[in-house]
C-alpha positions in Angstrom: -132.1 99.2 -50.9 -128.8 100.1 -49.8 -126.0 102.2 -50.4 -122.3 100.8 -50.5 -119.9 102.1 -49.1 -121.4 104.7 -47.1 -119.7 107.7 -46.3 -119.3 109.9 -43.5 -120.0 113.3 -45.6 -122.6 111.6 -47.7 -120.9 111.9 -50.7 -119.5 108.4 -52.5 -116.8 109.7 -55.2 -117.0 106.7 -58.1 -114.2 105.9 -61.0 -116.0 105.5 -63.6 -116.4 108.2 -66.2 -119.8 109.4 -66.2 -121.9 110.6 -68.8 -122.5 114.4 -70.2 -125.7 115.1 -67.6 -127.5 116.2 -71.3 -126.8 112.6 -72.9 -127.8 111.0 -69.8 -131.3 112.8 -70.0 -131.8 111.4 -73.5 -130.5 108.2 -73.0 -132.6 107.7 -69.8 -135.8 109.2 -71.7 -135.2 107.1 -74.7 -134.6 103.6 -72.1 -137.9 105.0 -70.1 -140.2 104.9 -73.2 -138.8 101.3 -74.7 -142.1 99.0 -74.4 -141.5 95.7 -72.8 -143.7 92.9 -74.2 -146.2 91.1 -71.8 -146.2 87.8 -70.2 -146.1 84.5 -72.1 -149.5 83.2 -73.2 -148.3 80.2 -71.5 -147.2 81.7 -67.9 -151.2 83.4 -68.1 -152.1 79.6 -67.5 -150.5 78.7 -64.7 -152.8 79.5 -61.5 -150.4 81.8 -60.1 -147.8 84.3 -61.9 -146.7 87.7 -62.2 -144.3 89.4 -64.8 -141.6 91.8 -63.8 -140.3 94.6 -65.6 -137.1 96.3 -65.1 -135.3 99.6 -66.6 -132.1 100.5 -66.1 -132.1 103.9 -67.1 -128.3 104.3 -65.5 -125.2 104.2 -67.4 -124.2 101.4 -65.1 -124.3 97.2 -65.3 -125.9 95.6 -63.1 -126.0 91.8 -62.3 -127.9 89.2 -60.3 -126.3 89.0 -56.7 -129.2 86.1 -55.4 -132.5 85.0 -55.1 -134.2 82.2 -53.7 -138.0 80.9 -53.5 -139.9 79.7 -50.4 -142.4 78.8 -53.0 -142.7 78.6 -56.6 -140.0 79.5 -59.1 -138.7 81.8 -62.3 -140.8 80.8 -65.7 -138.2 83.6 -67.2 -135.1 84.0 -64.7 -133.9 87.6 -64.6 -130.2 88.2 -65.8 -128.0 90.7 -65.4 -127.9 94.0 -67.6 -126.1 96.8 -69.8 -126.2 100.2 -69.4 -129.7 101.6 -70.5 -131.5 98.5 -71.0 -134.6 97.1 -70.1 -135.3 93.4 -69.4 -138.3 91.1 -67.9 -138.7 88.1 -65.8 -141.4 86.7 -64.8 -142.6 84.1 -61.5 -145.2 81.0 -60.9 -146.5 79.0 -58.7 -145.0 75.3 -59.8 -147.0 72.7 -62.2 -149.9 71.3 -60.3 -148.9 73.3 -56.7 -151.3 75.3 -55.4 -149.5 77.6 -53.2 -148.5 81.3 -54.7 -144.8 82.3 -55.0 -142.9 83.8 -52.5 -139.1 84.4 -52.8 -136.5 87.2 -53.5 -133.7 88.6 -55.7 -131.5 90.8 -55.3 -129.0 93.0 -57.9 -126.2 95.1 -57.7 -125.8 98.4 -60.2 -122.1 98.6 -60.5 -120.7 101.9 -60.5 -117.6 101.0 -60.8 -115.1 98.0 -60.5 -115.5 98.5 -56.6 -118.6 100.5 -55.8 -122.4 99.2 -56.3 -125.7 100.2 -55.4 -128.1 97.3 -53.8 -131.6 97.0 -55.5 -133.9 94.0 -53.4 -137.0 92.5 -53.6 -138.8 91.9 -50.7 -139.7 88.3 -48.9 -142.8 87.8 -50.3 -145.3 88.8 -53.2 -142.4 89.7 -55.5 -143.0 93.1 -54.6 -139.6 95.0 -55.1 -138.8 97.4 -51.9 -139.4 100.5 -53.6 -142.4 98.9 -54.6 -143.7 99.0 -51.1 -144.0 102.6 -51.7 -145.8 102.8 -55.5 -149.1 103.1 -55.7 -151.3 103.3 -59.1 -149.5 107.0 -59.6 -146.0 105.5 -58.8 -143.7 105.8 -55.9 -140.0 105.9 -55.5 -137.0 105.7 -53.3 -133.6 107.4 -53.4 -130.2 106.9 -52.4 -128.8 107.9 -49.4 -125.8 108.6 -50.9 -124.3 111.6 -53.0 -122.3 110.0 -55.9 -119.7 112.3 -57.2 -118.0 111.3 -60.4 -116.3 113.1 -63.6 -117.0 113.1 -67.2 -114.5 112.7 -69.8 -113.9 116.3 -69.8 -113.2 116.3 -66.0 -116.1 118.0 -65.2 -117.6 116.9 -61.6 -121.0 115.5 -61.9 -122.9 114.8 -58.9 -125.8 112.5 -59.0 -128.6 110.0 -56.8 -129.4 107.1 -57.8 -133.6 106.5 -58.0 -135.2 103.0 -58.2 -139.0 104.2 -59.3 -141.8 101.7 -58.8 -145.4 101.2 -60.4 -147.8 99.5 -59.7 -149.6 97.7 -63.0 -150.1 94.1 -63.4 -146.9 93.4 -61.7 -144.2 95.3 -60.6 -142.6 97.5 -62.8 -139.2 99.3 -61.8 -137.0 101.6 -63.2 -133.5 102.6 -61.8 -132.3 106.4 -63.2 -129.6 108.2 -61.8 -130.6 111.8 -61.6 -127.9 114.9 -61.0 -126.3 117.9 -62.0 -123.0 119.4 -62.3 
């Protein structure tokens, strides 16, 4: 994961408007507790697969910025996504291959028309990089960066940006910004 751009002070100052820090506690709670359904009956037949869940409990978009596969491929592609949304995709090994999958995407929170924060995952496994660090209890990473932005009253709001990980029966991530005033 990676911050963009980095700056010498550690602070990033963004454009965008950001939220009241008390509606961006709801709004993240509500986003945290929405229940993703399971993988397809018909992805639990192919030899292997894993499901993928991701949160973005951030006022922020985020899109798709690559992937690619050594081997297998998507069942369920993974799109980009709204502010406080959650989404799944999900991986196989092909019809009839017996290999695994290995491969990697990688997406971009926007924060604003010129700033984003970099989430990956890794080469292999589908294992997200934060997920390198969950364990059954959860693990988590945090930007470098201090992002400084203001709210529509023009009150400064300072804020990292946290991809959390778990580990369930695939990886599961969720991406929060966290601050104060």
């Amino acid at each position: 994961m990676t911050d963009s751009p980095t700056s010498p002070n550690g602070i990033v100052e963004i454009l965008s408007i950001v939220l009241d820090p008390l509606i961006m506690f709801k709004k993240t709670i509500d986003t945290i507790q929405e229940i993703i359904p399971g993988a397809d009956n018909d992805l639990k037949e192919k030899f292997h697969w894993i499901n993928c869940s991701l949160k973005n409990a951030t006022q922020f978009n985020y899109m798709i910025v690559g992937s690619y596969f050594s081997s297998g491929c998507y069942w369920k592609a993974p799109e980009g996504g709204t502010p406080f949304s959650s989404t799944m995709f999900s991986c196989c090994n092909g019809d009839g291959a017996i290999t695994g999958m290995t491969g990697g995407t990688a997406f971009n929170l926007w924060l604003d028309s010129e700033q984003s924060f970099k989430l990956r995952s890794r080469e292999a496994g589908w294992t997200l990089l934060s997920y390198d660090a969950a364990c059954r209890e959860g693990g988590h990473i945090r930007s470098k960066n201090l992002y400084m932005g203001k709210d529509e009253k023009g009150n400064t709001s300072k804020f990292y940006i946290e991809d959390l990980s778990f580990a369930r029966q695939g990886p599961y991530v969720v991406c929060s910004a966290a601050g104060s005033r």
